[in-house]
BAFI-3210 file (N, C-alpha, C; in Angstrom, 3 decimals, decimal comma, padded with zeros to 6 digits):
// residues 244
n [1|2|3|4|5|6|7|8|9|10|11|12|13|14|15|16|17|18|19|20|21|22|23|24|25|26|27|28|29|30|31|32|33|34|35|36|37|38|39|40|41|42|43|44|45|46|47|48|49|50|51|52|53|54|55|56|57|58|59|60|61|62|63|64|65|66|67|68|69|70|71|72|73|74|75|76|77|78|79|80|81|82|83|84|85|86|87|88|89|90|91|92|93|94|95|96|97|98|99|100|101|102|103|104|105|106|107|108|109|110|111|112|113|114|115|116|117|118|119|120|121|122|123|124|125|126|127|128|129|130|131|132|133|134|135|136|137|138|139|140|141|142|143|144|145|146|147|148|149|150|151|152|153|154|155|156|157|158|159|160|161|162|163|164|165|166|167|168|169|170|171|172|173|174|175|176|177|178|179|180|181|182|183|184|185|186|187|188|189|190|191|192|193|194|195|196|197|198|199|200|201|202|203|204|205|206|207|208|209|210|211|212|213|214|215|216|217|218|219|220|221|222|223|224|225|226|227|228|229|230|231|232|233|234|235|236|237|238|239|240|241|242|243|244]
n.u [101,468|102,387|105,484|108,949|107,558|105,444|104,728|101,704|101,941|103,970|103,338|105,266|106,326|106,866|107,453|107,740|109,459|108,407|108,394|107,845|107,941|110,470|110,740|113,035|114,300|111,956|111,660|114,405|113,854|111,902|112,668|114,965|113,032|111,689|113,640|114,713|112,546|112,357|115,071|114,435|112,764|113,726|115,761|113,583|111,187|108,893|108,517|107,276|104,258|102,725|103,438|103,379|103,023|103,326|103,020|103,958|102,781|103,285|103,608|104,179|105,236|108,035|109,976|111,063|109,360|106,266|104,195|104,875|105,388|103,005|101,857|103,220|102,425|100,451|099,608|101,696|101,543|103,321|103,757|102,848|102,367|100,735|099,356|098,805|098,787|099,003|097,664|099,056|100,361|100,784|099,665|097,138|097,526|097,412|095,064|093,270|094,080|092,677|089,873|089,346|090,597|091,010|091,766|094,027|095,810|098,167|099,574|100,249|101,579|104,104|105,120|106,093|104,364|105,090|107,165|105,383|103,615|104,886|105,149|103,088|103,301|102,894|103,457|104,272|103,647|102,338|099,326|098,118|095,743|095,780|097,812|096,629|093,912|095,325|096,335|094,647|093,229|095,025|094,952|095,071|091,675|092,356|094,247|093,445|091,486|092,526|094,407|092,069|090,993|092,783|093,576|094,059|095,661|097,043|097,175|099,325|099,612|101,683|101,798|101,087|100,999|101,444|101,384|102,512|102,390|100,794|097,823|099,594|097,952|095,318|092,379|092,441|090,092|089,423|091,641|092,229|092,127|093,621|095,956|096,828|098,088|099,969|101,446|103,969|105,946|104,789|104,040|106,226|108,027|107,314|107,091|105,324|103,584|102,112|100,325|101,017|103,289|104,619|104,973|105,832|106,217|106,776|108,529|111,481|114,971|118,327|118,857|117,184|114,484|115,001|112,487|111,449|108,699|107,864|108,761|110,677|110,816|111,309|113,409|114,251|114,052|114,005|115,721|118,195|118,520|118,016|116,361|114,125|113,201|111,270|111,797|109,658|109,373|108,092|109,241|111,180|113,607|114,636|116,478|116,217|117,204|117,956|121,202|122,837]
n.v [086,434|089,363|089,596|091,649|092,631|096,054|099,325|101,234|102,858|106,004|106,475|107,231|105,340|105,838|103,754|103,569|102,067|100,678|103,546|104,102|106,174|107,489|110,359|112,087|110,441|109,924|112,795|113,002|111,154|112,096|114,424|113,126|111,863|114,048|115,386|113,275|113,122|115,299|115,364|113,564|114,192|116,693|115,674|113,984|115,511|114,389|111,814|110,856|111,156|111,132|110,916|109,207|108,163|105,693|104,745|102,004|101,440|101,109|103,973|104,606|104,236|102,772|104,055|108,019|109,845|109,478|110,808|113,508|112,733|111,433|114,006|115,591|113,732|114,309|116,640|117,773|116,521|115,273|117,906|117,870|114,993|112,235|110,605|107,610|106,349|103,362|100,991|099,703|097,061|097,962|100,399|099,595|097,931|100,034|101,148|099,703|099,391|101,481|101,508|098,670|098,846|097,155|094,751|094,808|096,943|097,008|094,834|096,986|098,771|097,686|096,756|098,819|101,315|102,766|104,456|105,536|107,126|108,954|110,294|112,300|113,824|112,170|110,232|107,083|105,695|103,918|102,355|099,664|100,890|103,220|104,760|104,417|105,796|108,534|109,131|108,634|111,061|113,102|112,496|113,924|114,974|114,282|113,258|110,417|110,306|109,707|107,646|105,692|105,616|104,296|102,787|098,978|097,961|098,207|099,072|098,885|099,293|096,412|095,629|094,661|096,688|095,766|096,454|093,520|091,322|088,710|085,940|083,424|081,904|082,561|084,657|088,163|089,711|087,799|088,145|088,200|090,804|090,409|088,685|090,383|092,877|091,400|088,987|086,640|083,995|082,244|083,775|084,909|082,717|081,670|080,305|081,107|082,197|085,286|086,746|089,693|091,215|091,887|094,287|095,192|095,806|095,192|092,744|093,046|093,725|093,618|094,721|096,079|093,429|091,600|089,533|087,036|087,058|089,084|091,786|093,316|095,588|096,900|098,226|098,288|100,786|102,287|101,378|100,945|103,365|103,508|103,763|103,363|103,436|102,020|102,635|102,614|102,706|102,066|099,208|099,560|099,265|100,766|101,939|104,030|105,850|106,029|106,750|104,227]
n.w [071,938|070,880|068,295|068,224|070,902|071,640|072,109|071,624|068,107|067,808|071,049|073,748|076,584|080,115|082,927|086,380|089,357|092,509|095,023|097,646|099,218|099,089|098,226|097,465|095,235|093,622|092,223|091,290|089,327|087,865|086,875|085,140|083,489|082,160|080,752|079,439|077,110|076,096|074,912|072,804|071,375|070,435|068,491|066,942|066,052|065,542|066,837|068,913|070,130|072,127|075,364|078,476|081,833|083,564|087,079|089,638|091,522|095,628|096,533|099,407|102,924|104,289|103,196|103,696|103,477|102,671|102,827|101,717|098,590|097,816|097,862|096,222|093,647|093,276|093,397|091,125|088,264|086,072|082,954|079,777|080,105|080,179|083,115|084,682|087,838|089,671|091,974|094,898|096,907|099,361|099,427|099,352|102,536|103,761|103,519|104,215|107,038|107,409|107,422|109,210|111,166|114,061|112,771|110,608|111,222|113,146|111,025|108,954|110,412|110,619|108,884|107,497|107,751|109,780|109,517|107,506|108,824|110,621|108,738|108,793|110,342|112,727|115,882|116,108|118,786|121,072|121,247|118,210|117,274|118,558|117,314|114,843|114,514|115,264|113,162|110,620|111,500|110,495|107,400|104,888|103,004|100,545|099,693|100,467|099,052|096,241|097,328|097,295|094,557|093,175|090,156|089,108|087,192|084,031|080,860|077,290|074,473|074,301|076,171|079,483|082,339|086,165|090,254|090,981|090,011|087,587|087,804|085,851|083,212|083,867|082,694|082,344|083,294|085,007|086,892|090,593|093,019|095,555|094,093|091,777|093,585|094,951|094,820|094,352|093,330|092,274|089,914|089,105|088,622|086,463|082,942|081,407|078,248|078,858|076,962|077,003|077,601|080,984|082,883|086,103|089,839|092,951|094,144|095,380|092,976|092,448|089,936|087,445|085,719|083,144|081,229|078,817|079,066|081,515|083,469|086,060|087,612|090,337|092,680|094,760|095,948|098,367|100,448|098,789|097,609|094,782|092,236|089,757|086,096|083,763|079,961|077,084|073,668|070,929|069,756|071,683|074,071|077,360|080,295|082,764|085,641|089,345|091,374|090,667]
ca.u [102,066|103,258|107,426|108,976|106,622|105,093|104,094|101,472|102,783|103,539|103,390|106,390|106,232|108,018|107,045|108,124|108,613|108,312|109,200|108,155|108,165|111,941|110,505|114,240|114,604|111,201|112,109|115,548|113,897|111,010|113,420|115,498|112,242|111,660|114,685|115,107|111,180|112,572|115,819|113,460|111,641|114,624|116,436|113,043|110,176|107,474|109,180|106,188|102,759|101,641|104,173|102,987|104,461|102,868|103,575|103,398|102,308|103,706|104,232|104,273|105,937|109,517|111,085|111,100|108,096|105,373|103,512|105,588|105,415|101,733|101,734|104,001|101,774|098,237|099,724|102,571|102,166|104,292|103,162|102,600|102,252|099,547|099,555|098,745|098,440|098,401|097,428|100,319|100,055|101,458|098,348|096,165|097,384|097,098|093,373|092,816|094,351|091,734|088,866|089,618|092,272|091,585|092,646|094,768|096,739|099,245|100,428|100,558|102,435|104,890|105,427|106,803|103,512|105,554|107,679|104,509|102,541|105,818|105,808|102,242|103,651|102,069|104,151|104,104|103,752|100,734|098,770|098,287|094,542|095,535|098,199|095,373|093,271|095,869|096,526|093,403|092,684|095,759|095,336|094,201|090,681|093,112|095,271|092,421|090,480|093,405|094,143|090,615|090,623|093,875|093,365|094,589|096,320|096,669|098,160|099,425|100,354|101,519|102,299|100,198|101,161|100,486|101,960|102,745|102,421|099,383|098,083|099,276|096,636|094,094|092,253|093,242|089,143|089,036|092,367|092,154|092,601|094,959|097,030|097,801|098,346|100,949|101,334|105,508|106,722|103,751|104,272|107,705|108,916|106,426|107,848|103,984|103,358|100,751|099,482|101,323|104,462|104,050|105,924|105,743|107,412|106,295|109,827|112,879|115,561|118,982|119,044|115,884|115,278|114,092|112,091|110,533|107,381|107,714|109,951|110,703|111,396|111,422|115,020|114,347|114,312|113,777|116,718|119,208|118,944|118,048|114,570|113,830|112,182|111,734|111,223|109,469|108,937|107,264|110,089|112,600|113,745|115,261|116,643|116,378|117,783|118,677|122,102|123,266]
ca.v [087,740|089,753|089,664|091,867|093,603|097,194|100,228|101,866|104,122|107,617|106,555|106,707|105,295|105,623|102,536|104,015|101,528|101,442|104,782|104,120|107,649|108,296|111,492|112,701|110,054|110,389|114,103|112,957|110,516|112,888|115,143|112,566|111,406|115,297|115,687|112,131|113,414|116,665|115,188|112,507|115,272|117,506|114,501|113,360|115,987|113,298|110,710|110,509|112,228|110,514|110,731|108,430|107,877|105,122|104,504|100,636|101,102|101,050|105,307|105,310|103,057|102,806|105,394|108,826|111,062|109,510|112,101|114,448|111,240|111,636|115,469|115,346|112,685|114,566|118,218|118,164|115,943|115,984|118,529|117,042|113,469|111,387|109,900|106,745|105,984|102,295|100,616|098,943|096,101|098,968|101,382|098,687|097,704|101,174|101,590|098,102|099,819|102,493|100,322|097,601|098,705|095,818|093,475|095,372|098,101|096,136|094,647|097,608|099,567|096,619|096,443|100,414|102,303|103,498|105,756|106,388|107,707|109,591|111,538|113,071|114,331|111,157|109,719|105,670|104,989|103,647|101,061|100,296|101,499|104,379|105,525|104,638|106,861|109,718|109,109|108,760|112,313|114,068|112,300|114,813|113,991|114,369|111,989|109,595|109,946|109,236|106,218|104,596|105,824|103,778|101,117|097,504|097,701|099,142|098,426|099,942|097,903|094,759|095,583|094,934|097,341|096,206|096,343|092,551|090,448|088,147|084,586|082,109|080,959|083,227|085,868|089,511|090,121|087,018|087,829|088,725|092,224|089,820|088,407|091,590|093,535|090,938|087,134|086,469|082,630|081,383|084,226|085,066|081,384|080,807|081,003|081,040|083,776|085,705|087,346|090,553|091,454|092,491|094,772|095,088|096,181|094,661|092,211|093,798|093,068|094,582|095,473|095,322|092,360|091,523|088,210|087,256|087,284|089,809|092,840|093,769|097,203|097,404|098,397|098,668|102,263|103,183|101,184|101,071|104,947|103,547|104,117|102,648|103,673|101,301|103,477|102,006|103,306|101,013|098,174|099,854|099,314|101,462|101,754|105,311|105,448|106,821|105,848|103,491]
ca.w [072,165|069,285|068,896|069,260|071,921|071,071|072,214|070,401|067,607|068,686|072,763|074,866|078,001|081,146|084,175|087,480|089,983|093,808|095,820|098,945|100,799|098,212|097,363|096,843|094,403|092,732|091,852|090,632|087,870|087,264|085,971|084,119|082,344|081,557|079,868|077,962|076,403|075,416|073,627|072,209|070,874|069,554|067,562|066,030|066,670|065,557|067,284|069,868|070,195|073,590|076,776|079,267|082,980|084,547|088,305|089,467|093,105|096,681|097,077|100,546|103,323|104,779|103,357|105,079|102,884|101,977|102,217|100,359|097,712|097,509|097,622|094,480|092,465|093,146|092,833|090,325|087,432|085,076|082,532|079,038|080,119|081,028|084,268|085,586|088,951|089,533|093,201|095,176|098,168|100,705|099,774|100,346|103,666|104,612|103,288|105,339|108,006|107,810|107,103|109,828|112,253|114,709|111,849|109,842|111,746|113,309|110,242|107,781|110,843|111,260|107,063|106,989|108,075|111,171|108,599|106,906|109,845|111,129|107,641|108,011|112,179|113,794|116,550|116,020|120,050|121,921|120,296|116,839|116,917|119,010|116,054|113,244|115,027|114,900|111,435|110,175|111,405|110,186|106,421|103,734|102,341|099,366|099,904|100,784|097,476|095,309|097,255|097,002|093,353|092,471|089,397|089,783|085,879|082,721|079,477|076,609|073,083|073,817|077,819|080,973|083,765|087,484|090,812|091,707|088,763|087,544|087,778|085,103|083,202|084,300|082,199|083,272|084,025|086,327|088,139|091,881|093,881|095,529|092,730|091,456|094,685|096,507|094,266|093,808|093,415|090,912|088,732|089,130|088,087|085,375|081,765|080,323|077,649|079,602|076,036|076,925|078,396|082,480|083,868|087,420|090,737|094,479|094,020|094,926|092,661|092,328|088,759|086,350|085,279|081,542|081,154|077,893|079,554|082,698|083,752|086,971|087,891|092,099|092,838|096,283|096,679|100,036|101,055|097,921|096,651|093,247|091,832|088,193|085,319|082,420|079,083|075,959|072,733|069,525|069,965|072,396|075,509|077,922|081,792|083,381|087,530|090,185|091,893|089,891]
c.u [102,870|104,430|107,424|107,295|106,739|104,306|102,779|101,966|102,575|103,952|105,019|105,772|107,191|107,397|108,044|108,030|108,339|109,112|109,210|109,002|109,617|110,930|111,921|114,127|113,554|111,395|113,219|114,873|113,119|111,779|114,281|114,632|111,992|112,683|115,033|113,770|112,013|113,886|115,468|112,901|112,650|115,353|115,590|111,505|108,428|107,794|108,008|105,078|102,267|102,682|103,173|103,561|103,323|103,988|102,830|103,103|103,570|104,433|104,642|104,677|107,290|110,157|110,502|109,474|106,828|104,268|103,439|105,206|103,803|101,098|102,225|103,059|100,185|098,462|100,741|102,400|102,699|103,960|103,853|102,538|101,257|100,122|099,004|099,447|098,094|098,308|098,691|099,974|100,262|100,292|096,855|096,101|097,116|095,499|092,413|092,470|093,117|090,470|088,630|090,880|091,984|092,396|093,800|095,799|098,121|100,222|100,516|102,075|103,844|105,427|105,768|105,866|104,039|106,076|106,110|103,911|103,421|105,807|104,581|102,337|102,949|103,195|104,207|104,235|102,356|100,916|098,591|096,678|094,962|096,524|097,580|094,417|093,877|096,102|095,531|092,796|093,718|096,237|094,874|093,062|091,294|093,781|094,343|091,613|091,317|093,901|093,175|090,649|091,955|093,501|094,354|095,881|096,208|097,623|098,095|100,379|099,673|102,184|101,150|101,516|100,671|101,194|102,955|102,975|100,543|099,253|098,363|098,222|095,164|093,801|092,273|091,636|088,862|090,396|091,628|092,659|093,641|096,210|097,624|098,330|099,896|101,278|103,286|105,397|106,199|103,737|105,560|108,745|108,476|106,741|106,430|104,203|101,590|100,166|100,305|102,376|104,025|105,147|105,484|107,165|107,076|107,805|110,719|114,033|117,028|119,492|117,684|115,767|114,058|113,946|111,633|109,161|107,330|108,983|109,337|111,319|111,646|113,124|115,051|114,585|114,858|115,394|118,093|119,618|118,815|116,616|115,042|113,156|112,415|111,105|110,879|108,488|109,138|108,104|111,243|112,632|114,600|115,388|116,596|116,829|118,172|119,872|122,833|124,749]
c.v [088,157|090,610|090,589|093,017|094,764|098,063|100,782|103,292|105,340|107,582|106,104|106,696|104,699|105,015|103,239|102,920|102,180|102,338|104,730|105,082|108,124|109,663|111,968|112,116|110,019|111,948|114,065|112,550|111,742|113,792|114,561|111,871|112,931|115,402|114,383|112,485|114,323|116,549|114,489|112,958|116,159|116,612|114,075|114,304|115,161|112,120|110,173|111,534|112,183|110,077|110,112|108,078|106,728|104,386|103,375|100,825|101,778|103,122|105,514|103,841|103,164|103,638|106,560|109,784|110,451|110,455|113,191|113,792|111,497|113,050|115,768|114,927|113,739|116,173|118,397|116,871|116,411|116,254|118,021|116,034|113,379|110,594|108,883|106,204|104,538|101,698|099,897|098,164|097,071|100,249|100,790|098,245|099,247|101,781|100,473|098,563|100,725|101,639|099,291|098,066|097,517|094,672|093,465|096,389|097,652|095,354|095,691|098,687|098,502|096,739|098,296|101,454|102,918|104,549|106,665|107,629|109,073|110,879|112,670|113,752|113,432|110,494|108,008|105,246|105,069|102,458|101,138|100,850|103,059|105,452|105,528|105,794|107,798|110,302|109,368|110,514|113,165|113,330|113,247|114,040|113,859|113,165|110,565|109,229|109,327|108,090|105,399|104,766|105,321|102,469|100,085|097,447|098,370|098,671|099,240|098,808|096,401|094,757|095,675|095,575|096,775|096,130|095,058|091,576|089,725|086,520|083,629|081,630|081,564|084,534|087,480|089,608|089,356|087,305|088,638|089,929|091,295|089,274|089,430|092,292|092,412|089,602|087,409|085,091|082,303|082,055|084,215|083,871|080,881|081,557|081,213|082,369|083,932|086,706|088,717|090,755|092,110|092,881|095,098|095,410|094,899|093,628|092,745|092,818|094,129|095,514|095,090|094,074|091,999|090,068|088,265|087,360|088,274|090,842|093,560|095,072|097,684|097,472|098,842|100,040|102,783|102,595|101,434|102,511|104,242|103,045|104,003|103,173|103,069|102,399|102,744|102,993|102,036|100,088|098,266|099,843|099,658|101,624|103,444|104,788|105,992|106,463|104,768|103,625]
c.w [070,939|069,617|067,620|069,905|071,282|071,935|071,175|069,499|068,028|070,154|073,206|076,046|078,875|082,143|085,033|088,674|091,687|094,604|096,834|099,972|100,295|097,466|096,935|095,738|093,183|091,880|090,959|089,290|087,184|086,144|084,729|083,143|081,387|080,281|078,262|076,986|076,124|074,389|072,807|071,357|070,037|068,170|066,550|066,151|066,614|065,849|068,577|070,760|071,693|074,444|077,983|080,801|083,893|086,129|089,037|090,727|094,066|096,552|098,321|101,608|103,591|104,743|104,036|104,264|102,394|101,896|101,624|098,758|097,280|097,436|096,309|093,159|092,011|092,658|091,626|089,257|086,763|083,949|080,863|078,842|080,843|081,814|084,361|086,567|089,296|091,803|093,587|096,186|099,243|100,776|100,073|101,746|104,288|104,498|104,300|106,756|108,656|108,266|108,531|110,628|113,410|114,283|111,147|110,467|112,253|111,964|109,365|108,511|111,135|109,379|106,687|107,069|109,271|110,245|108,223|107,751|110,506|109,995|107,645|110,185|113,213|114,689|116,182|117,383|120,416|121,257|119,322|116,919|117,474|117,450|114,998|113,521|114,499|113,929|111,066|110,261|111,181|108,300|106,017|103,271|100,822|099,038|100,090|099,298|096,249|095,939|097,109|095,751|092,576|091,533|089,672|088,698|084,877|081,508|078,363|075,296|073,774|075,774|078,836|081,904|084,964|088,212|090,492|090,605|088,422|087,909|086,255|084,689|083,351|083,324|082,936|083,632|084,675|087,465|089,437|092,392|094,328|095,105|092,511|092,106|095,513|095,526|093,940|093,004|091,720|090,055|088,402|088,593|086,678|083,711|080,978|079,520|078,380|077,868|075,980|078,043|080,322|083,143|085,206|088,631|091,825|095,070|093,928|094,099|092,299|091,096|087,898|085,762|084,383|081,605|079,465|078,260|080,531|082,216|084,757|087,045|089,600|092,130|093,956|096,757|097,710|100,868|099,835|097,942|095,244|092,838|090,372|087,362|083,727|081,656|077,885|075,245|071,302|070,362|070,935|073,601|076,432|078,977|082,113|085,219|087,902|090,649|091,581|089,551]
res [x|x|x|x|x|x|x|x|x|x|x|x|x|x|x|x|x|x|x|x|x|x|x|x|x|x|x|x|x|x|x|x|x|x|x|x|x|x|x|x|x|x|x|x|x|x|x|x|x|x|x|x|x|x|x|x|x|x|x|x|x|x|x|x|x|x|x|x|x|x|x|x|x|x|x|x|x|x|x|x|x|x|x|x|x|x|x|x|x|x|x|x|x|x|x|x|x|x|x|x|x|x|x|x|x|x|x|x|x|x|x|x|x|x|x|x|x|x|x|x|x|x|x|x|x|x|x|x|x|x|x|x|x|x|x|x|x|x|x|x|x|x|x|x|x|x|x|x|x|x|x|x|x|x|x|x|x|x|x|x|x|x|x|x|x|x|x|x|x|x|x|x|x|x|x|x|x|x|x|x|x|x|x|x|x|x|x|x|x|x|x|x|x|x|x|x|x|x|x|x|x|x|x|x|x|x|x|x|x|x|x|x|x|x|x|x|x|x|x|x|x|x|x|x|x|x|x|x|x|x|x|x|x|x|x|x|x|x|x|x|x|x|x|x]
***
């Protein structure tokens, strides 16, 4: 891994982590990434060609909007930045959910799909097939296509992007939909150089937390009030937040 770590020249980028249905607080950073790009831009006007906002997963879930949360992402990006959209363990259980509600419904509505289901006017009483049902026919085919069409990862320099973390040891085209979607302990403890820095959410933690190998960004949203956004530019590294 090449020290220190790098963006490529030109790219700022802002890592968003999990919102989990905080649309208030998504709106708050949105704006505070707006603004740190535009003084970024006044101070040095060729200070960076390529604005970037990647978002590490879990949109929807516990807190009170996810469907505001996913109305936001698909209708309003934020205008001169490229988006990515990355998959989270919480839009998988809810695609599971779809997919498989005998197997799956029960646990995604038990893991913060009761909020979810509540945000798009679904009641959460009966059974869980009878609320997948209800759901299912009051999602947007909108909302539907942009979750099946969520990537696993992405990278940029000398940084992998993904929800959850990776495996140790493993090349990024053999890891697992599972690894990256949900894996803590075995990454989370392991000082290996994975080749490229990994930032990641799916781990709440109460303040960011810088590894030489990893960086966590989950700040527990939905329950704290404080939504994260690491910022990197060539060698720099920066905290954006809500509540704090």
């Amino acid at each position: 891994m090449a020290f220190p770590p790098r963006v490529p020249q030109g790219t700022r980028v802002y890592a968003i982590g999990d919102i989990h249905g905080r649309l208030d607080l998504l709106r708050q950073l949105r704006a505070q990434i707006v603004d740190d790009a535009r003084r970024s831009a006044w101070t040095n006007p060729a200070d960076a060609r390529d604005n970037v906002v990647v978002y590490l997963g879990d949109y929807v879930d516990r807190g009170p909007d996810s469907c505001g949360v996913l109305d936001l992402l698909i209708d309003e990006p934020l205008p001169g930045f490229r988006s990515v959209h990355l998959k989270g363990n919480h839009e998988e259980m809810l695609l599971a959910c779809l997919r498989d509600p005998d197997r799956a419904a029960s646990q995604w509505l038990y893991n913060g799909g009761e909020q979810a289901v509540e945000s798009y006017g679904v009641a959460p009483r009966g059974s869980p097939r009878a609320v997948r049902d209800a759901f299912a026919q009051c999602l947007p085919p909108r909302h539907l296509a942009f979750l099946e069409g969520l990537p696993l990862h992405h990278s940029e320099g000398d940084y992998l992007f993904v929800h959850a973390g990776i495996r140790p040891g493993v090349p990024l085209e053999r890891q697992t939909p599972e690894d990256l979607l949900w894996i803590r302990t075995l990454f989370l403890a392991s000082p290996a150089d994975h080749g490229m820095v990994v930032v990641h959410g799916h781990t709440p933690v109460a303040e960011p937390e810088i590894r030489p190998n990893r960086i966590g960004i989950d700040t527990w949203a939905f329950a704290s009030g404080r939504l994260s956004c690491l910022v990197l530019w060539d060698a720099e590294r920066r905290i954006l937040r809500t509540g704090f």
